[in-house]
C-alpha positions as CSV (number, residue, x, y, z in Angstrom):
1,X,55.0,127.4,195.5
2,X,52.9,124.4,195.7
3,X,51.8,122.6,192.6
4,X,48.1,123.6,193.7
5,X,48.8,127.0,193.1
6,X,50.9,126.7,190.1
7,X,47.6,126.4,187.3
8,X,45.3,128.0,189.8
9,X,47.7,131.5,189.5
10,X,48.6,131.1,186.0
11,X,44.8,131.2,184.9
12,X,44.7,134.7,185.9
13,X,47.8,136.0,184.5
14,X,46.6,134.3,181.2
15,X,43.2,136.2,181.3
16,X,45.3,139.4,182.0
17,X,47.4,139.4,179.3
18,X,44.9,138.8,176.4
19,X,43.0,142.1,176.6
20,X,45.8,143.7,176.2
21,X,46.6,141.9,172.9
22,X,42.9,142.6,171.7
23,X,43.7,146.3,172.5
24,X,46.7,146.6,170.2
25,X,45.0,144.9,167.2
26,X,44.0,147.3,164.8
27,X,40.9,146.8,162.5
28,X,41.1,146.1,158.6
29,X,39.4,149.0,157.1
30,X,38.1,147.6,153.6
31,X,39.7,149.0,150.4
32,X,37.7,151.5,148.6
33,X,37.1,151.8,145.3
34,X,39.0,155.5,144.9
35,X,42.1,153.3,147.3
36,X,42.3,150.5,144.9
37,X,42.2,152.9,141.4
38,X,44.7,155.1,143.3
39,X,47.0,151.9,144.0
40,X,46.3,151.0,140.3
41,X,47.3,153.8,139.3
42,X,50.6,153.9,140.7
43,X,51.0,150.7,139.6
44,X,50.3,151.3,136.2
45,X,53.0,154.3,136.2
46,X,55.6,152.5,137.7
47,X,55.5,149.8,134.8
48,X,55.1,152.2,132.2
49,X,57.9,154.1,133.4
50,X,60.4,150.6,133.5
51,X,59.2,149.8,130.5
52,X,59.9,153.0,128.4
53,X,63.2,152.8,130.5
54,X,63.6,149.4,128.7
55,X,62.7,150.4,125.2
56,X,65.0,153.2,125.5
57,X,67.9,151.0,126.7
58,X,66.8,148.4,123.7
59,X,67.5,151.5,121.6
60,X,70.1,152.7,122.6
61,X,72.2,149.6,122.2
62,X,71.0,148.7,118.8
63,X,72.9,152.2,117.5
64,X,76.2,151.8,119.5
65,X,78.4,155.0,119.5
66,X,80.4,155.6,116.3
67,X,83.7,157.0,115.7
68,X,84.6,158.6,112.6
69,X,87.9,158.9,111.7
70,X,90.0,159.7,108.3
71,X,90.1,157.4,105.7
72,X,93.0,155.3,106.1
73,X,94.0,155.9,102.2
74,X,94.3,159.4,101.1
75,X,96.1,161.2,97.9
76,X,98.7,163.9,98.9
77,X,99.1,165.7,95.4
78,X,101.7,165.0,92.4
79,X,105.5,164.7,93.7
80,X,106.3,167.9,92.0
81,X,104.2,169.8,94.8
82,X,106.8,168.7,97.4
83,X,109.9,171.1,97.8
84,X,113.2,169.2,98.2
85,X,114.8,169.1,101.4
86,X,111.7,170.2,103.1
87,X,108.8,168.8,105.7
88,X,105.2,169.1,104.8
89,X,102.8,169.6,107.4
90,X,99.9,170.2,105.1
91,X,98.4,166.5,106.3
92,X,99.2,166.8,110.3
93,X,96.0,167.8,111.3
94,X,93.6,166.1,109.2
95,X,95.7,163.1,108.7
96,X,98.3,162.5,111.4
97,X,101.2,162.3,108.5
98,X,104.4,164.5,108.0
99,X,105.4,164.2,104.1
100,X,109.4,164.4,103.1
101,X,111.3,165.2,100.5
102,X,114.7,164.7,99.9
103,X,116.9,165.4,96.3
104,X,116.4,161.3,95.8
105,X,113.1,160.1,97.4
106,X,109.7,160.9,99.1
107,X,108.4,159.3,102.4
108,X,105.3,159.6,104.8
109,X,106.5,159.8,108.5
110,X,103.9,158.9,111.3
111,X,102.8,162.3,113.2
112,X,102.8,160.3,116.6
113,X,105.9,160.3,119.6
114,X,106.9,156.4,120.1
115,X,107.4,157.7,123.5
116,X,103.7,158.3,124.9
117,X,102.0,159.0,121.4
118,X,101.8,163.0,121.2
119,X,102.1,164.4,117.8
120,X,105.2,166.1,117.0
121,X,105.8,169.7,115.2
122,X,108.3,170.4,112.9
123,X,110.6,173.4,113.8
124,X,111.8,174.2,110.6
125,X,114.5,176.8,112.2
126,X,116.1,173.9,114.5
127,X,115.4,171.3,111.5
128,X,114.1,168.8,113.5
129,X,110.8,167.6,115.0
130,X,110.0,167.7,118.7
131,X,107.6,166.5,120.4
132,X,106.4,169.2,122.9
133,X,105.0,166.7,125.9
134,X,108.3,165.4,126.8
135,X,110.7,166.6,124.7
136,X,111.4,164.2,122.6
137,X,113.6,165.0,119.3
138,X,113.9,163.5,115.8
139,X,115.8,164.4,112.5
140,X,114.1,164.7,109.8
141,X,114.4,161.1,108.4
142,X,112.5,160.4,111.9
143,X,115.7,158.9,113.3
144,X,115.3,159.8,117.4
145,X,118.5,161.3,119.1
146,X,117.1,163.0,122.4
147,X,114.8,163.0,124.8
148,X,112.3,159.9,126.2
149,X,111.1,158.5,122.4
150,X,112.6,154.9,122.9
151,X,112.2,154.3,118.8
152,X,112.1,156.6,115.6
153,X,109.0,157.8,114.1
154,X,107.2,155.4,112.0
155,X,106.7,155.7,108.1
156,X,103.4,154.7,105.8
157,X,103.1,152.9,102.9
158,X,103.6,155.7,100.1
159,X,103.0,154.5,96.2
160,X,102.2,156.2,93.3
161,X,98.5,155.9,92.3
162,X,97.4,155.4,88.6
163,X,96.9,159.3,88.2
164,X,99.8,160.2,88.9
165,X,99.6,161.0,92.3
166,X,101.3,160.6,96.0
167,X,99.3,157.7,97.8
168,X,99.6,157.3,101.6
169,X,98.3,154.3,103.4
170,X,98.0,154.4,106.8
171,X,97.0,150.4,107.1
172,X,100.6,149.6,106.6
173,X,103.7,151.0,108.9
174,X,107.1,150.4,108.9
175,X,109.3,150.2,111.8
176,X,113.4,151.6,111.3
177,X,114.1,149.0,114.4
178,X,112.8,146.0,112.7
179,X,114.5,146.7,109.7
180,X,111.7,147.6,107.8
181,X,112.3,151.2,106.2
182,X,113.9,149.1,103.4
183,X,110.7,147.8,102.0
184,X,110.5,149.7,98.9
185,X,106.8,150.5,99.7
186,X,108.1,152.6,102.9
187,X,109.5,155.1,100.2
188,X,109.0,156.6,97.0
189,X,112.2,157.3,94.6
190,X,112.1,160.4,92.5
């Protein structure tokens, strides 16, 4: 190839290729009025759509989710409804608390396993509770003797209230392995 050649046969390769570029190019059509209300449009529903998306978020947190439980402090009844030597299950269901008596004092055992936190029933024929996920067992002072339960039950703060009657307070538990079933809020003498 001599340098003569070189421009000279590029020239026409050049002129070649650009009517094939001016082919592909495809015209701008202008936008319409009906095109750009249609766009608008869209547009228009898109935002309105994030934004009620938004408010309803906004909403939504400013009322969080609320759980209602029990009241932490409830009154059981006069001691005299309690039978001696016997396990009242009366407040299981509504309260979580097993309430017994004994010839010289009244306490308020926690309805929940201290192995994986099931609630216990009372078999009154075997005199003992069990817990029926794992099999847990406790006498009825809440001491633990079989099964998984790595602790006894826990007890509530029990008092006697102004009128006369039993007062259970959930806010305040007391542990046998700390020592704490000694506290002479952790039982009631009769």
């Amino acid at each position: 190839m001599t340098p003569a050649a070189g421009p000279a046969a590029a020239a026409p390769a050049a002129a070649a290729k650009a009517p094939v570029a001016a082919k592909t190019a495809q015209p701008v059509l202008p936008l319409t009025r009906r095109g750009f209300l249609s766009t608008l449009g869209i547009a228009w529903t898109a935002f309105s759509a994030a934004s009620a998306a938004a408010a309803v978020a906004t909403t939504r947190f400013m009322f969080p989710n609320v759980l209602f439980e029990p009241p932490q402090t409830f009154k059981a009844g006069p001691p005299g409804d309690f039978i001696v030597d016997q396990v009242d299950n009366r407040y299981k269901e509504a309260f979580g608390v097993f309430i017994v008596r004994t010839p010289e004092e009244i306490y308020a055992l926690k309805a929940v396993c201290t192995h994986l936190g099931c609630t216990p029933n009372w078999l009154e024929a075997e005199n003992k509770f069990k817990c029926p996920c794992h099999g847990s067992g406790f006498y009825r002072t809440g001491i633990n003797f079989e099964g998984p339960a790595p602790r006894p039950l826990e007890r509530y703060r029990i008092v006697l209230a102004e009128d006369g009657q039993l007062l259970i307070d959930k806010t305040k538990s007391f542990a046998y392995e700390k020592g704490e079933w000694e506290n002479p809020e952790s039982f009631l003498v009769v």
